[in-house]
Every structure is written in C-alpha cells, then in structure tokens.
N, C-alpha and C positions, 0 to 999 in steps of 0.2 A: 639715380643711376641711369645709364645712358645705353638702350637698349639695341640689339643688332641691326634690328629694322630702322633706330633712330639712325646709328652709326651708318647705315649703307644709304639712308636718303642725304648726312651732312658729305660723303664723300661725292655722291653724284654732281650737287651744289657746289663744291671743289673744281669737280673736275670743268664742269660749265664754267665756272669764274677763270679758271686755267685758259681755258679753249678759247675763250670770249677778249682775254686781257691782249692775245696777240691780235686781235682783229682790229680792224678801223669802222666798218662800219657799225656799229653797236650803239642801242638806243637803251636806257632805263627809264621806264617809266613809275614816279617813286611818291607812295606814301599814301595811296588810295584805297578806297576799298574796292575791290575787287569782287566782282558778280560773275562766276563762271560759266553760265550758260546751262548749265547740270539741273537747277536750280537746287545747290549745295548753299551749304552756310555758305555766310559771305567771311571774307580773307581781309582784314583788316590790316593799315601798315602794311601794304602788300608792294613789291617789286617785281617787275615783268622786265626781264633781258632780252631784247632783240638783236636780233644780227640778221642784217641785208632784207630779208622778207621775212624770214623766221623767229620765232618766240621760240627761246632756246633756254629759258629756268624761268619759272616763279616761285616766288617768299617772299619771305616780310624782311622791314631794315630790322638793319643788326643782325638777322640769320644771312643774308644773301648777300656776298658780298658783291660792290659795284666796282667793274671794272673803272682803273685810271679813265682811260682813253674813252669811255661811253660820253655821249649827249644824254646829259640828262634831263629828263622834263618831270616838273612835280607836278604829281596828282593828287597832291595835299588839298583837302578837304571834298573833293571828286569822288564818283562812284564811276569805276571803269568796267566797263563791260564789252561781249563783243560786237563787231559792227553787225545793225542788226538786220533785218528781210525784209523786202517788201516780195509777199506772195501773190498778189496780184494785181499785178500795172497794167496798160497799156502806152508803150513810150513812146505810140503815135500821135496820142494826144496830150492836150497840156490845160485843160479845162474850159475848149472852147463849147456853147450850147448849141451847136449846128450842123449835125454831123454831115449833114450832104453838102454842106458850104464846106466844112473843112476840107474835107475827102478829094474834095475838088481841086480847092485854090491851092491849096497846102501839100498835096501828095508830093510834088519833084523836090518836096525841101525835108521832105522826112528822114531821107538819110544823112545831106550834109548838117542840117538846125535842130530840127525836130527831136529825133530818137536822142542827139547829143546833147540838147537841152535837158529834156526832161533824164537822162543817166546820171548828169554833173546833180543837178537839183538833189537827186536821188543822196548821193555821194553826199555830199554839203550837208542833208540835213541827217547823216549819222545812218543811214541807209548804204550798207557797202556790197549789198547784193540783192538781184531783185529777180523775180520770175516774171517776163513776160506774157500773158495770154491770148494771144489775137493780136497779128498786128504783118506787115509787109515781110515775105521773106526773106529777099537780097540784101534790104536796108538793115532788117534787123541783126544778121550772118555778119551783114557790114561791119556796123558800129559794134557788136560784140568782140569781134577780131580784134580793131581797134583798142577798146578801151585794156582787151586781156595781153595784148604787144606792150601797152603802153605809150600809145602814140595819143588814147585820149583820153580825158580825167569821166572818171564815171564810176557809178558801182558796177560791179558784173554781174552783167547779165544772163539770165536763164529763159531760153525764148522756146513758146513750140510755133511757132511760126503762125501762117494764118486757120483759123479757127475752120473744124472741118465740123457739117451741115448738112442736112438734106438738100438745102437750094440754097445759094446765098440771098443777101438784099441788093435792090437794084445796088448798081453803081461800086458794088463793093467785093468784084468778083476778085480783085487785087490779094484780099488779106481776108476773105472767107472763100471755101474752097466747096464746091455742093459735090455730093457723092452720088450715083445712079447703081445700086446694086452692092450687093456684098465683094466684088470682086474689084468695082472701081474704086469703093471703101480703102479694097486693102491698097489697091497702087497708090492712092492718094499718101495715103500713112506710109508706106515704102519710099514713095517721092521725099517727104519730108524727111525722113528718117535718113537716109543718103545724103541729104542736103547737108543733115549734119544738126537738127534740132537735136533738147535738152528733154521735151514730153511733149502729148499730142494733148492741143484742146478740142473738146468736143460741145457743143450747143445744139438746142431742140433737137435732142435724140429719141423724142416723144415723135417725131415727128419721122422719123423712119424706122425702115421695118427692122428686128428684131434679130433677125443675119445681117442685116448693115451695122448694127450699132455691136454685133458680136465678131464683125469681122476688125474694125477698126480697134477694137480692144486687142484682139489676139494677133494681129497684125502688129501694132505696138509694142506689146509684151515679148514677140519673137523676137526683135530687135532693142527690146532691154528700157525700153521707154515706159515710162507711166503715162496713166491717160488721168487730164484732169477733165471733169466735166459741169455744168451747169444745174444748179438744182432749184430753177426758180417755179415747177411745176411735178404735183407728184409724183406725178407717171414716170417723169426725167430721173429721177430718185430712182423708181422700183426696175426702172432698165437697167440703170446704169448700175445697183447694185450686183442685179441676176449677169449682167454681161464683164463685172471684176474691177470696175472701173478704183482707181485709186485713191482719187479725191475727187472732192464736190467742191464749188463754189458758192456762194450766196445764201440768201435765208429766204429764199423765194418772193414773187411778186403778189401773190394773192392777200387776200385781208383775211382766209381764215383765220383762228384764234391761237393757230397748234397745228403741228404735224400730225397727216391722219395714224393713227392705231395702226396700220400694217404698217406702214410706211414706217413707224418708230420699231417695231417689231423685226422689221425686214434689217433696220440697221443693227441695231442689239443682236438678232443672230449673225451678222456677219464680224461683228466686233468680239462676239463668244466666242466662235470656233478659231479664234485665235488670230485669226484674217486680220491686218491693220487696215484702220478706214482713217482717211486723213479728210478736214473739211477748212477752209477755208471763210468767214461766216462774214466777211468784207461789211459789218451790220454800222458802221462812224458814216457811213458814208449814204445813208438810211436818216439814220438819229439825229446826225448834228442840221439835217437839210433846214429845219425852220427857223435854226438858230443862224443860217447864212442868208437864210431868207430875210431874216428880221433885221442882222445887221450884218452889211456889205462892206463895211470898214474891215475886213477880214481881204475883202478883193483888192485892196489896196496894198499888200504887204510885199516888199522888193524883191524879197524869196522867187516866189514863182515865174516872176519874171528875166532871172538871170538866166542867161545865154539864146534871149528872145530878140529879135531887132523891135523896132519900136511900132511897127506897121503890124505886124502879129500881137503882138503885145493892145494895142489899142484896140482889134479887132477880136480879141478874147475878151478884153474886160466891157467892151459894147455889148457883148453876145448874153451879160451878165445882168445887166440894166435892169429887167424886170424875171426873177427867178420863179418867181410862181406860174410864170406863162408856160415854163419848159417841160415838154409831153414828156420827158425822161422823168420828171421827180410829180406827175400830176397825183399818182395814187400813193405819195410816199405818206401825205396824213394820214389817209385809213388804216395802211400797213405799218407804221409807227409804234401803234398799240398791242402787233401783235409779237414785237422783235424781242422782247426782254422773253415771254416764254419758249421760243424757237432757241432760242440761245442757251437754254437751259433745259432744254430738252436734248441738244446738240451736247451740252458739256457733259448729260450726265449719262450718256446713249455707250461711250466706250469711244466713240473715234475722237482723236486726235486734233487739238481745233490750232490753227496756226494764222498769223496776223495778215491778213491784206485787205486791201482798202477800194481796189475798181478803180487805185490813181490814175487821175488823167481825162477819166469822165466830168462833165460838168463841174465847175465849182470843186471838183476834187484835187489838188494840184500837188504832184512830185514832193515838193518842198516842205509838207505840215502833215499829208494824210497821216503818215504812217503811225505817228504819236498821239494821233488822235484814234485811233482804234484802240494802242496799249490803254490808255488815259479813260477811254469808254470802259473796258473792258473793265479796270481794277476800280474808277471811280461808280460805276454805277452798277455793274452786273456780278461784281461777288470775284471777281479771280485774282487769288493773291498775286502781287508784283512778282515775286520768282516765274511761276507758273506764266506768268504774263509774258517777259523775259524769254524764257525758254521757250515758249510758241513766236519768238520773235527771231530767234536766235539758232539753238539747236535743234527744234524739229524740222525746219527749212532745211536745213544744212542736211540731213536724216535722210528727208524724204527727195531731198536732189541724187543722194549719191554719196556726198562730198564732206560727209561727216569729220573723215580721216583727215579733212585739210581745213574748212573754216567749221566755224556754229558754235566753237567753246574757245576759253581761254588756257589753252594746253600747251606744254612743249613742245615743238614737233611739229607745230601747225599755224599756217598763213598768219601773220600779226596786221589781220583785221580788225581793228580795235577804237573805241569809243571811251571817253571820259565827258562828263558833266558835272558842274559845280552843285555840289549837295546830295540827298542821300533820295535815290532815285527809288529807293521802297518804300518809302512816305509820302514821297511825291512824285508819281511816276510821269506827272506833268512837266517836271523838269526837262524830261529829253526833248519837246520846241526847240531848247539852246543850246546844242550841242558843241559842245566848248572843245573838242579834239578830237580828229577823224584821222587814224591810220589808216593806210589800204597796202596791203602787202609790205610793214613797214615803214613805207614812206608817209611825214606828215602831211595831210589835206589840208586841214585847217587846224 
C-alpha cells in the first residue's frame, strides 16, 4: 500500500517531469550510482534532472520520469558524485622548486597563465572548487571574477588573498602581508575583507604577540570571515585555538612522535563545548614525497602541464631533476614517521578533517593532488570512502558558507557534478580518471 509520504514524494517527481518537459535546456544524467555527499547510502540506478545550472529532481529509472526533450548522458556503470574541493591550493604555483626564481620571473604572468592554468587543471581533474591560501590579491579577485562570469573554464575559487604574518619573506611582500601591532592587524584584515575575500589566512602567529594574533581573528569574524591558520608548530596551535581561530592547516614540521598532551587537550576542549574546529591535515603531499622522489615518471604526465607554454613548462620540470636536493621536502624523511599518528590523533580529537593538499607546491601539481590525499586517506590511514567523500565534498561547501548551493547532490542546488567509471568505495583510486565534470550544468569533460 502506497503511503501519504510515498504519494506526496511521487507527486513532487510529477510535478519536476511537468516543469522540466517544457524546458529545452535539461540534462539527464542516468543509471549510476549516486554518492550524495551526506555520506548516505549510495542511490543505485539513480537519475539526476538538470536544467540550465540547476539539479531539479533525483531517482532512480523507472520511478523518475525523463523528459522527451533532455540530453541524456549515461552513467551506467559510473559512480557520480559531487564536484569535489581542493581546501588548500595555491594557484600561484604550479610545482616549480624555486620559489625566489619563480616569484620573480613568473609574477606579471600570474594573473593572465598562471592562476588560469593551475584553476582549469583544477577543473579537469574533477576539482570544481578550490580554497585558495596565500597568493596575489588583484590577480586572484581577477581570475575568480572571471571564471564565476564565465568568461573562464576553471573551478571556483575561494581566495583569502595574501597570507597575513608578523613580517613577510624577502621578496614576497606582494602576496604576504606583515602586521605591526594589533591595530595595523585589524586594518590589514579590513583591507582584505573590502577587497572582497572569501577567509583570512594567517602563518607564524607564534611569532606575534597575543593582541595581534586576537585582533586579526576578531577583525575577521566582525566582518563574517573565517580565519584559516597554520599549525606546523605547537605554540601556532595553542594561539590560534585561545584566539577562535577556525581551521588549521598542516600536520606540522617537527619530527616529534605526536601532538604534545595540552596541545591535544586544548583541541578536545574546544571541540567539547560544542565549538566546531575544522583542520585541514594536507599529509599526500608529506607521504607520497619519496615515492616522487624514487620515481619521476609521475613528472612526465601531460595533466600538469595543460594551459602552461612550453618555456614554463620546461623550466618546472628542470626545477625537478634532482628532488632530494629541495630544502622544502629536506625533513620530509624524519617527519614521514610521525604522520600516520598526528592523523589519528586529529581524526579522533572531535575537529572536522577536510581534504587539501598544499597544490602547487613543489612536485605537488593541480591536476593529481587532490586524489591522492582521498586515495591516502582510505588506502592507508583507516577513513572509510563515504567519510572520505564527504571531507572532499560537503564539509568544504560547510565551512565556505555555501552549503545551501554546492557540496551535495540535492535539488535546489548548483549541478556540480562528477562521474567516474566503476565503484569509487572500493577503489577510491579511481577518481585519477575522471570521466565527467559538470560545473553549473555545463559539460567540462
């Protein structure tokens, strides 16, 4: 017997087939399994109705009828999921080892090559939106405009502009921004906040005092922004908790064994009293080093290099030659050992762990990281593939704001959307191939 809650969901399904049959633009995509982003069972024989940017019904065939008039694409034997996050880019880089060479040669091309290179990459490899952290203001305001106009193919972008600091590094006063006092803190974070950033990043806040690092949070927060911050030292940690900070990045630099006892303490009570602590643990881009180290047949792959001319392109992969020489990854052996317990102190601590990778850093490139942190994460460290999914998908989407538009597969909401051939909870290594990239609708690839 066919019960009232059945009858008012086959009517809603009606009424969408109704609304959907007079339109022209309307996409079906049909016969997949479907992974909602929720980390809910998965929706087997599932159909997804689009129209123009919008996901306007899903079901399964034979409950959901398909409009005449739809393009339909099958996702027969595909796992479709939504497009998924990268939480931590930088899409000024694109894996060259030389930061002072780049910063140099390369700055007046970051906003026409650069940031658009590495966003398409993005795009391309099943990536349909990315948080940037650290990186040029104007260029990055740029190419975000752009790509959300639709004037260029990219994921979108979520930028806090350049990275604010006690003092920047030589040469890099561009896209790090040094603070003198709690009160130039706040203008700093006001400046950017006008500009029109998405969240503020902060780095070595160990390194200033205690009203600078509490003005730049509550500065931020006035104006509705999250601060993400750095946690590759403990002190960075026990500030950035006492000062509200949102998210951490990294599993830190040091070779201890383990997060010290307050320091794990410090985060457990703030994940108790009900506070959301969101972290970031960027750890593929750690682990996989001696595996890039060993073999360089990985630098060879056309991925990374699309939307590069050929003069950048050959002076990244030069920069590449000898990996073990590069002062960015010289302590990665020591600290290697200590990444599987930090990670599992992080999952079991109460905050929030969400996928990103440091793309764009050496040897880290747009086009691969991102599947290689999901792929770490379920292959080696324990986190089922839903779980896995879901810090790829809708905690991003969560902790942006922007829940109500992407980070699940919902009616009502942006038809950003991914499929890959086979069943991506057995082999979450699958997503490398990502065989259909929606982005508001429109096919990518």
């Amino acid at each position: 017997m066919m019960t009232i809650k059945h009858w008012a969901g086959s009517l809603l399904l009606l009424a969408a087939f109704f609304n959907l049959s007079a339109q022209s633009n309307v996409k079906a995509l049909v016969g997949g399994t479907l992974l909602d982003g929720f980390g809910g069972a998965p929706l087997h024989n599932s159909v997804i109705l689009i129209e123009n940017e919008t996901i306007k019904a899903i079901g399964q065939v034979g409950q959901l009828p398909i409009p005449a008039n739809a393009e339909v694409i099958s996702t027969e034997g595909m796992s479709v999921l939504p497009g998924l996050w990268e939480m931590h880019s930088h899409l000024m880089l694109v894996g060259h080892s030389d930061y002072a060479h780049w910063d140099t040669a390369y700055i007046s091309q970051f906003r026409d090559v650069i940031i658009p290179a590495a966003a398409k990459q993005l795009l391309h490899a099943g990536v349909t939106s990315t948080r940037d952290l650290g990186g040029p203001l104007e260029e990055l305001l740029y190419v975000r405009e752009q790509i959300n106009s639709g004037k260029m193919e990219g994921a979108t972008i979520y930028t806090s502009g350049p990275f604010i600091q006690k003092k920047p590094y030589p040469g890099t006063e561009k896209f790090r921004w040094g603070v003198d006092g709690p009160e130039d803190a706040r203008a700093k974070v006001r400046k950017l906040a006008l500009a029109g950033v998405d969240c503020i990043k902060l780095i070595d806040q160990d390194q200033m005092s205690m009203e600078e690092v509490q003005a730049v949070v509550d500065e931020a927060h006035a104006h509705g922004l999250k601060v993400v911050a750095h946690s590759h030292r403990p002190e960075e940690i026990r500030r950035g908790l006492l000062a509200g900070i949102d998210c951490f990045e990294h599993t830190g630099q040091a070779t201890a064994p383990e997060y010290p006892a307050d320091v794990m303490e410090l985060i457990k009570a703030r994940t108790a009293s009900g506070k959301t602590l969101f972290w970031t643990p960027t750890i593929s881009v750690l682990w996989n080093y001696t595996y890039f180290r060993d073999n360089p047949e990985a630098f060879d792959d056309p991925a990374w290099k699309e939307g590069l001319p050929e003069n950048i392109i050959t002076d990244i992969r030069s920069s590449l030659n000898n990996p073990q020489t590069l002062p960015y990854y010289m302590m990665v052996p020591a600290r290697k050992p200590t990444l599987r317990r930090k990670f599992e102190q992080l999952a079991t601590s109460g905050a929030i762990l969400m996928t990103g990778t440091d793309a764009g850093v050496p040897m880290t490139f747009h086009s691969n990281s991102t599947w290689r942190e999901l792929d770490l994460w379920v292959r080696e460290l324990g986190v089922s593939p839903l779980d896995a999914i879901k810090g790829a998908t809708f905690w991003p989407a969560f902790f942006m704001g922007v829940q109500d538009k992407v980070g699940t597969l919902t009616p009502g909401k942006q038809a950003d959307i991914i499929a890959v051939r086979g069943d991506v909870l057995q082999h979450i290594n699958l997503l490398q191939n990502v065989d259909l990239v929606l982005k508001k609708g429109k096919r990518i690839k």
